[in-house]
Jmol script that loads the backbone (N, CA, C; Angstrom):
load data "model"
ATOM      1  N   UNK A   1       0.838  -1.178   0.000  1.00  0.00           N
ATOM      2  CA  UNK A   1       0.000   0.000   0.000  1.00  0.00           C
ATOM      3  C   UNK A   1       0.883   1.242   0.000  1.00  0.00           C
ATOM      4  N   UNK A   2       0.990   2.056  -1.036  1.00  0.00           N
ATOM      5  CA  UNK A   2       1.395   3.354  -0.986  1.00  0.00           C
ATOM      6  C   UNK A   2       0.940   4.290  -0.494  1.00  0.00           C
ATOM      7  N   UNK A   3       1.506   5.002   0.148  1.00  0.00           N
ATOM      8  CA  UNK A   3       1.266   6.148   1.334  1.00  0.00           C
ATOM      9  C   UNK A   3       1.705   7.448   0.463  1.00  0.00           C
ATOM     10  N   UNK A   4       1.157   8.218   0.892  1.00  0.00           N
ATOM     11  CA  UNK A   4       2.089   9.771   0.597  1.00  0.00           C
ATOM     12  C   UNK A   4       2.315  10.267   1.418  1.00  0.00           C
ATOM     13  N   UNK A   5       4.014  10.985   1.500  1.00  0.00           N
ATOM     14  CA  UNK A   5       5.051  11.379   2.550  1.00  0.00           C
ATOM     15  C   UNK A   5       4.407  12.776   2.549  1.00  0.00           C
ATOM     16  N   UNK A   6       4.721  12.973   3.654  1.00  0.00           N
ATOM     17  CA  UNK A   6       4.227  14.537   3.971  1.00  0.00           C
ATOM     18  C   UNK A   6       5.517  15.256   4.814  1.00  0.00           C
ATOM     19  N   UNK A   7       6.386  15.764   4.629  1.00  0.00           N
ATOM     20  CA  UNK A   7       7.454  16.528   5.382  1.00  0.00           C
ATOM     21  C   UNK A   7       6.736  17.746   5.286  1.00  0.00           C
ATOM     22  N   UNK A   8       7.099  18.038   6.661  1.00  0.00           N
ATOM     23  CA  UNK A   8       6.709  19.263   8.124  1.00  0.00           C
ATOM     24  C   UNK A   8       7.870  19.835   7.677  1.00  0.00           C
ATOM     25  N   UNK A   9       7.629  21.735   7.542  1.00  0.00           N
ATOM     26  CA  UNK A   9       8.597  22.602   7.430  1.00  0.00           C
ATOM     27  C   UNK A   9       9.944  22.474   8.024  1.00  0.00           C
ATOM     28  N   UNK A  10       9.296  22.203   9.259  1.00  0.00           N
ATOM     29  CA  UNK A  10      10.357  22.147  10.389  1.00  0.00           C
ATOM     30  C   UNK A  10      11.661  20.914   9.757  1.00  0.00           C
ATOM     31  N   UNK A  11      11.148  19.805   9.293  1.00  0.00           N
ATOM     32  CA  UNK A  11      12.017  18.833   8.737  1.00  0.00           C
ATOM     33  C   UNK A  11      12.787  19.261   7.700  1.00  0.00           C
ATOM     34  N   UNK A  12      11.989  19.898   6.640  1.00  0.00           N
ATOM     35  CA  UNK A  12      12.669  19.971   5.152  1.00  0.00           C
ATOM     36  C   UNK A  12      13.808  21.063   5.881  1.00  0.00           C
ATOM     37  N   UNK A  13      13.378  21.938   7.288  1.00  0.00           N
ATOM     38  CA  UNK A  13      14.633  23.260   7.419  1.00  0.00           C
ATOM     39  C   UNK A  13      16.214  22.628   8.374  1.00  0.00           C
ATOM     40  N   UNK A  14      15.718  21.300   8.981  1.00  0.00           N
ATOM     41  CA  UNK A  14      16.824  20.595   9.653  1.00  0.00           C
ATOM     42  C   UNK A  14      17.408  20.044   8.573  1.00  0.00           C
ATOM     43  N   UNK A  15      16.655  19.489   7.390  1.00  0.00           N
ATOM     44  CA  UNK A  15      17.556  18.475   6.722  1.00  0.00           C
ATOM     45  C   UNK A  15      18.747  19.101   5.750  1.00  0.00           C
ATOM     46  N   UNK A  16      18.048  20.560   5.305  1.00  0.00           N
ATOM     47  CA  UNK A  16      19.029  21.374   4.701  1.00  0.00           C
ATOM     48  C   UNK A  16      20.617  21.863   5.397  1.00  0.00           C
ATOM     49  N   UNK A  17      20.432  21.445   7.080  1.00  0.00           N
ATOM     50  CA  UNK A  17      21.562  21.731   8.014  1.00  0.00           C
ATOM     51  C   UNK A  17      22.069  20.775   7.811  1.00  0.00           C
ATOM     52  N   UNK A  18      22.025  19.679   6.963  1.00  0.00           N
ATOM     53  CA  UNK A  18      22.635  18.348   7.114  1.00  0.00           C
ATOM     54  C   UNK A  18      24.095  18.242   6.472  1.00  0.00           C
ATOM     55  N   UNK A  19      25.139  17.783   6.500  1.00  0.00           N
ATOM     56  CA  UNK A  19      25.700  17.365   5.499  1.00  0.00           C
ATOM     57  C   UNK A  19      24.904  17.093   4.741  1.00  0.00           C
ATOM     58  N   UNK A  20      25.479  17.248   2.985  1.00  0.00           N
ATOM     59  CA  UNK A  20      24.780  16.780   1.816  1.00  0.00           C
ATOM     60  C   UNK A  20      24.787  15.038   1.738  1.00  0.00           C
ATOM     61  N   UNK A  21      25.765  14.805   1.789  1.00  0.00           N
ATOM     62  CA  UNK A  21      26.056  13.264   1.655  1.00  0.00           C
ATOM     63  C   UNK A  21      24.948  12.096   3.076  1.00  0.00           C
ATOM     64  N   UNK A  22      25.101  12.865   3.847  1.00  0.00           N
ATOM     65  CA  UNK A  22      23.862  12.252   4.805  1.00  0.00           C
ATOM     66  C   UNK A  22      22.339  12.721   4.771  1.00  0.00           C
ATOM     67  N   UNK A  23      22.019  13.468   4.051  1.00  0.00           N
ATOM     68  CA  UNK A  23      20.821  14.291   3.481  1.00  0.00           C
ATOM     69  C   UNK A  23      20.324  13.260   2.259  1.00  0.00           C
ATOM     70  N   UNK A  24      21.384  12.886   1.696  1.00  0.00           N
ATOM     71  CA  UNK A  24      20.874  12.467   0.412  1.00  0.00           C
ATOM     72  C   UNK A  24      20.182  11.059   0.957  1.00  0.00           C
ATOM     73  N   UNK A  25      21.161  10.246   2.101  1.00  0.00           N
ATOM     74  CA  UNK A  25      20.513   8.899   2.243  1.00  0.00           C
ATOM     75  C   UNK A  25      19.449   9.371   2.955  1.00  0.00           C
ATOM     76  N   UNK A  26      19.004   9.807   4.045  1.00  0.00           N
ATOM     77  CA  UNK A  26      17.952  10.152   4.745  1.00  0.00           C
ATOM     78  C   UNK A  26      16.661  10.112   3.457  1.00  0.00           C
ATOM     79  N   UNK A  27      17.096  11.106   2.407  1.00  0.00           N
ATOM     80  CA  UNK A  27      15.906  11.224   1.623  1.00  0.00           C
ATOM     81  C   UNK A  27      15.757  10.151   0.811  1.00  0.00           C
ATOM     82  N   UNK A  28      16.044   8.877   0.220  1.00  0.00           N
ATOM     83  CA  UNK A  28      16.478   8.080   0.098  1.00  0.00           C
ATOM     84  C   UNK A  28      15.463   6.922   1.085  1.00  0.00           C
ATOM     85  N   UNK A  29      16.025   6.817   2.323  1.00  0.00           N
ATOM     86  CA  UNK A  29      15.095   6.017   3.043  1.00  0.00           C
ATOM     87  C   UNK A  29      13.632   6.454   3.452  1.00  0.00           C
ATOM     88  N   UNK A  30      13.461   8.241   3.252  1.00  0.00           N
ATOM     89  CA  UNK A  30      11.933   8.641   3.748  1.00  0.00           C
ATOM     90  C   UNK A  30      10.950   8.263   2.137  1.00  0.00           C
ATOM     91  N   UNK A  31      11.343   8.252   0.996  1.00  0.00           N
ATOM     92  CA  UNK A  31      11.498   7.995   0.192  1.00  0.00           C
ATOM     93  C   UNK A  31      10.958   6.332  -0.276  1.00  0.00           C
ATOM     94  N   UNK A  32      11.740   5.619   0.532  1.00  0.00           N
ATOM     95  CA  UNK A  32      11.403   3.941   0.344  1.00  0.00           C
ATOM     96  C   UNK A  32      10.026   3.678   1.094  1.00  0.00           C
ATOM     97  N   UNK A  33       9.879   4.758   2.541  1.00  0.00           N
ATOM     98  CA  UNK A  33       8.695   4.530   3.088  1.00  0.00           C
ATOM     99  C   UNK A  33       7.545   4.558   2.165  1.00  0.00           C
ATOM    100  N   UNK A  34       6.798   5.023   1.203  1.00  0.00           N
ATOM    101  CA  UNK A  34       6.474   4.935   0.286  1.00  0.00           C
ATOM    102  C   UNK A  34       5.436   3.857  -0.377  1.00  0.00           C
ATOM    103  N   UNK A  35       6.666   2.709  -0.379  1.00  0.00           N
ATOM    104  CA  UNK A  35       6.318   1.246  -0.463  1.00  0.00           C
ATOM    105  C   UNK A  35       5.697   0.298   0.237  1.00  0.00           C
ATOM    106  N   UNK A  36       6.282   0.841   1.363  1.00  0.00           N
ATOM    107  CA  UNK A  36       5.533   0.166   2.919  1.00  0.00           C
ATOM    108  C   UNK A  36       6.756   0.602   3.792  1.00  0.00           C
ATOM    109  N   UNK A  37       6.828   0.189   5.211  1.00  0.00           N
ATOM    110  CA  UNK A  37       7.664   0.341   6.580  1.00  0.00           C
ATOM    111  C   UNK A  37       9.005  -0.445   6.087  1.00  0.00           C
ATOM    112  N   UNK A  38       9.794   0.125   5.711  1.00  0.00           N
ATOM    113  CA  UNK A  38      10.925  -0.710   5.658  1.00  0.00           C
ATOM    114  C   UNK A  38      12.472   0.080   6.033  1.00  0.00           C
ATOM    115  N   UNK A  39      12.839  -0.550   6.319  1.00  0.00           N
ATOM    116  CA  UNK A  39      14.078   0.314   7.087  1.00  0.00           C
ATOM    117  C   UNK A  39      13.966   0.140   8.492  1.00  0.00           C
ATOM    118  N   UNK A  40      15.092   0.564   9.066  1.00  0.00           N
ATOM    119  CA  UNK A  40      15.391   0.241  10.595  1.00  0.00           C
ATOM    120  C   UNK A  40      14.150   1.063  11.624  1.00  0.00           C
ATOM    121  N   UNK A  41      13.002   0.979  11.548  1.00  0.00           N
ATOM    122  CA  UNK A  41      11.366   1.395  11.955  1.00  0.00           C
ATOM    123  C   UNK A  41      11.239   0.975  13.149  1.00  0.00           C
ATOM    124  N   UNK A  42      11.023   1.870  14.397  1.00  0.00           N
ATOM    125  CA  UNK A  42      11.071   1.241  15.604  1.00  0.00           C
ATOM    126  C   UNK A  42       9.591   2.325  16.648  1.00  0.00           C
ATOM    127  N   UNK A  43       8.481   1.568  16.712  1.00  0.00           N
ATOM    128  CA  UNK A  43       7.397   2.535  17.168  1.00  0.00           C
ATOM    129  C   UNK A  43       8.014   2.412  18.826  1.00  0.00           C
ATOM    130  N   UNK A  44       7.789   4.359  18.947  1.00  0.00           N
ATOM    131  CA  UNK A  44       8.427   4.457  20.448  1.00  0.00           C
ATOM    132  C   UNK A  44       7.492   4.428  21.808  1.00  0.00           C
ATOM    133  N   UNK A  45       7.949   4.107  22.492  1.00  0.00           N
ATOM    134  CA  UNK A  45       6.764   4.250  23.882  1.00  0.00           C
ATOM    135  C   UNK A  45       6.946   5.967  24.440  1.00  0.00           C
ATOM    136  N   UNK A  46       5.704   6.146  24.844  1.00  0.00           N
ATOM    137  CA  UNK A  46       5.949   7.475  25.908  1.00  0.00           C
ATOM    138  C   UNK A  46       6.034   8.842  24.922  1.00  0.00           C
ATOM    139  N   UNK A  47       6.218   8.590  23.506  1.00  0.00           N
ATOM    140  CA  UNK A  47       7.398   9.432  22.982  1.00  0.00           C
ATOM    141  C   UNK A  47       6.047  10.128  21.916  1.00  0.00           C
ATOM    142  N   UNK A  48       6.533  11.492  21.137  1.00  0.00           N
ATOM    143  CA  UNK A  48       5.305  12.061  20.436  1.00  0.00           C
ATOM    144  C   UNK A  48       6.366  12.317  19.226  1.00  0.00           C
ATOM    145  N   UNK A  49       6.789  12.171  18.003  1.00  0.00           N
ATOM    146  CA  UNK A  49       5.941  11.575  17.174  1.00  0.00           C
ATOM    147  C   UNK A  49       6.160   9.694  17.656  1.00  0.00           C
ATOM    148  N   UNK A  50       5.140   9.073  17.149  1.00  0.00           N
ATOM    149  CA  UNK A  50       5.000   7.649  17.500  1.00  0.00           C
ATOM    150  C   UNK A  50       6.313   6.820  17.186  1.00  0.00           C
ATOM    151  N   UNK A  51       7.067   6.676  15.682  1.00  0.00           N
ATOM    152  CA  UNK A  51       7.787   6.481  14.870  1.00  0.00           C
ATOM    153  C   UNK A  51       9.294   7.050  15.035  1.00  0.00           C
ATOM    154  N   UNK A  52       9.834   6.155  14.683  1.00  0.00           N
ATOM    155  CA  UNK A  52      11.194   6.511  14.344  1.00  0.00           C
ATOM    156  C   UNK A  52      11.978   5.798  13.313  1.00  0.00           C
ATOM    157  N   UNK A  53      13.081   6.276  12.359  1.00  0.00           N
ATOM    158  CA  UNK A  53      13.431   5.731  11.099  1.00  0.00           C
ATOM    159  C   UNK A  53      15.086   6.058  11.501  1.00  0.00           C
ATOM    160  N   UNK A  54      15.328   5.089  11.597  1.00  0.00           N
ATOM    161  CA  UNK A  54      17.052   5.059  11.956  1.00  0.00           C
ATOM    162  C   UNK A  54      17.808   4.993  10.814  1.00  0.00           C
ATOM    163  N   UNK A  55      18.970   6.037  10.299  1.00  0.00           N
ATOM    164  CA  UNK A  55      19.578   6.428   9.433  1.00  0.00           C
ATOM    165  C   UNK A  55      21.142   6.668   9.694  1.00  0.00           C
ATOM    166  N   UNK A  56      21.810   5.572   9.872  1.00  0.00           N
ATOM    167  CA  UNK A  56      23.066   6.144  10.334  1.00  0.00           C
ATOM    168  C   UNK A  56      23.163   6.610  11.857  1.00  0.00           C
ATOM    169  N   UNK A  57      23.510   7.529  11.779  1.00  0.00           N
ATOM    170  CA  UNK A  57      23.465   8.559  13.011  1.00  0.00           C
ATOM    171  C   UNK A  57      22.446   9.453  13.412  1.00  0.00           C
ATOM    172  N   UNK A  58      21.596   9.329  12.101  1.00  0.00           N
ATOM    173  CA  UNK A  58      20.520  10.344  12.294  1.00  0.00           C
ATOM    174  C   UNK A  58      19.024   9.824  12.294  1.00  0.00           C
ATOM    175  N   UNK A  59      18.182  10.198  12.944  1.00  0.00           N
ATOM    176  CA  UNK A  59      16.719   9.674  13.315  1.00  0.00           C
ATOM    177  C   UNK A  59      16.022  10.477  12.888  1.00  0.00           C
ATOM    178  N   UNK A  60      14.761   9.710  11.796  1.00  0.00           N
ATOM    179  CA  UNK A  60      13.543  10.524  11.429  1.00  0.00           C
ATOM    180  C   UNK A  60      12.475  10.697  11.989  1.00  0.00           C
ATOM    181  N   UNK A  61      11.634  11.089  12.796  1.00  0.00           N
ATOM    182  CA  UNK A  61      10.482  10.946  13.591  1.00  0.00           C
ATOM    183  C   UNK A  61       9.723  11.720  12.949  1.00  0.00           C
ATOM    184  N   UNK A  62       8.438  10.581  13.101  1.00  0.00           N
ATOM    185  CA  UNK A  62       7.355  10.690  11.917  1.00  0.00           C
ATOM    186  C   UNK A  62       5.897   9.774  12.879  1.00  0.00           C
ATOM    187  N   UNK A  63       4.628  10.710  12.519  1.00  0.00           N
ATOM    188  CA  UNK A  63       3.346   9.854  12.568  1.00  0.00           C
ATOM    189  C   UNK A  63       2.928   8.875  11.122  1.00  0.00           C
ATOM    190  N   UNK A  64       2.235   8.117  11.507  1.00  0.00           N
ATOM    191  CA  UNK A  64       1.783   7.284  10.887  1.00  0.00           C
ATOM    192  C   UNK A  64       0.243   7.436  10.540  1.00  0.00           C
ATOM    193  N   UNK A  65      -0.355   8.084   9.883  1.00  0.00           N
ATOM    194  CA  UNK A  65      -1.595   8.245   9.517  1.00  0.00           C
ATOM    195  C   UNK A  65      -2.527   7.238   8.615  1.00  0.00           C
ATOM    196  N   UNK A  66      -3.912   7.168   8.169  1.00  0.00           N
ATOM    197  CA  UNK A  66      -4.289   6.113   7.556  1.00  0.00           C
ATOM    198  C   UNK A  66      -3.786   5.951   6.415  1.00  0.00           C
ATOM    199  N   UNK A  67      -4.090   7.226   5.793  1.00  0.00           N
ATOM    200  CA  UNK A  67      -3.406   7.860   4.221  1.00  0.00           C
ATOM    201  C   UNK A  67      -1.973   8.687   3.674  1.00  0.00           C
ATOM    202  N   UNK A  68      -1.336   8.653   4.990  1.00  0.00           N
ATOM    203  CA  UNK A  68       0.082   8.996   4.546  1.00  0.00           C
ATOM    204  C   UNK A  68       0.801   9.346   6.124  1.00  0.00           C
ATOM    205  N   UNK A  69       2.072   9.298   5.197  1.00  0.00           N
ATOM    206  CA  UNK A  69       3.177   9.461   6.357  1.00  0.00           C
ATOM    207  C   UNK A  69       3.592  11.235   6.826  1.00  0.00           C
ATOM    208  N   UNK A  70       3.790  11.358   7.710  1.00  0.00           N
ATOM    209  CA  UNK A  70       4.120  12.701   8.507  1.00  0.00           C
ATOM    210  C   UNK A  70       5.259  13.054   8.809  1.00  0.00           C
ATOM    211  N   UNK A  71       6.314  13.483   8.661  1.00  0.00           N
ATOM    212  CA  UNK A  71       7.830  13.034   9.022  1.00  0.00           C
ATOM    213  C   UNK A  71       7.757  15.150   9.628  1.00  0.00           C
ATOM    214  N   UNK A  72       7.945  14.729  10.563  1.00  0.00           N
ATOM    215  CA  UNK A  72       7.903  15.510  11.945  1.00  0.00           C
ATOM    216  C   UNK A  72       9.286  16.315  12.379  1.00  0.00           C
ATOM    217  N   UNK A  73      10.357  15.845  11.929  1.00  0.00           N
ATOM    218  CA  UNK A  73      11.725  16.269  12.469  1.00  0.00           C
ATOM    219  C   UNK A  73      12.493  15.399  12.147  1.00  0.00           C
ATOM    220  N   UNK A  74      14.045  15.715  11.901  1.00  0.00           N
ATOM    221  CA  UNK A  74      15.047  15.311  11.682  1.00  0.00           C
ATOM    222  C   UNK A  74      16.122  15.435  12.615  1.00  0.00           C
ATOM    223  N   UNK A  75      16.283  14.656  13.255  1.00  0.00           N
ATOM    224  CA  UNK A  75      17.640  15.005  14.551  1.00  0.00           C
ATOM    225  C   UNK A  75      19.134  13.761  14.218  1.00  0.00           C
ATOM    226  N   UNK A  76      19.872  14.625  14.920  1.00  0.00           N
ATOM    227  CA  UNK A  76      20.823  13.932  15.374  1.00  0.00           C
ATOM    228  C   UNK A  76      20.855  12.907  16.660  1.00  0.00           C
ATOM    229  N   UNK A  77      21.188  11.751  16.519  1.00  0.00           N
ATOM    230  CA  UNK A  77      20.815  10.280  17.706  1.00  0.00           C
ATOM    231  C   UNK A  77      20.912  10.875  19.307  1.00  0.00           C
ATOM    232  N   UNK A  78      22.175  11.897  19.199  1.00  0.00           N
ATOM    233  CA  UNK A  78      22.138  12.440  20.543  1.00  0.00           C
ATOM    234  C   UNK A  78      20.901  13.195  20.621  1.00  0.00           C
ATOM    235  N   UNK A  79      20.540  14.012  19.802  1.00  0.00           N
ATOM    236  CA  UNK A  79      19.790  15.755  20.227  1.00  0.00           C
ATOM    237  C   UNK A  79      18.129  14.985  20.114  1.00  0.00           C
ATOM    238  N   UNK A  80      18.045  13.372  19.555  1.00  0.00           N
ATOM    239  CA  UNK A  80      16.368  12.860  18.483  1.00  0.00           C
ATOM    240  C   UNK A  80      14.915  12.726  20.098  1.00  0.00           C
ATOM    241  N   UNK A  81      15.942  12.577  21.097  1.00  0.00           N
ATOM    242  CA  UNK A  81      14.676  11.960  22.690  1.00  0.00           C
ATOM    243  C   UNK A  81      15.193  13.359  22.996  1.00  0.00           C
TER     244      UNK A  81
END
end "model"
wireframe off; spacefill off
backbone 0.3
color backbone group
């Protein structure tokens, strides 16, 4: 089932702080979501957005809606809880 990605301002303005070369895979794996949940996908307890998409060093946090995906923020593993 294909979803449509929805990136939050706030994301597209972290990811531009990125290195390019780690920007590119990030978009890349938000990208594969698409297809279905695939990639290192880990639903969090306690935590607001629900989702998380592990990328290297860097974490995507994202809701999961009926009809598409939400991708909420882009952090670094230290700065992502």
């Amino acid at each position: 089932m294909a979803r449509e990605i929805e990136i939050r301002a706030r994301a597209e303005k972290e990811l531009s702080k990125i290195p390019k070369r780690d920007a590119t895979r990030i978009v890349e794996a938000i990208l594969a979501l698409q297809g279905g949940l695939k990639g290192d996908i880990k639903k969090l307890t306690n935590h607001e957005p629900a989702y998380r998409l592990r990328v290297g060093d860097w974490r995507v946090l994202f809701d999961i809606l009926p009809d598409k995906i939400v991708i909420q923020t882009v952090k670094h593993r230290r700065e992502a809880y």
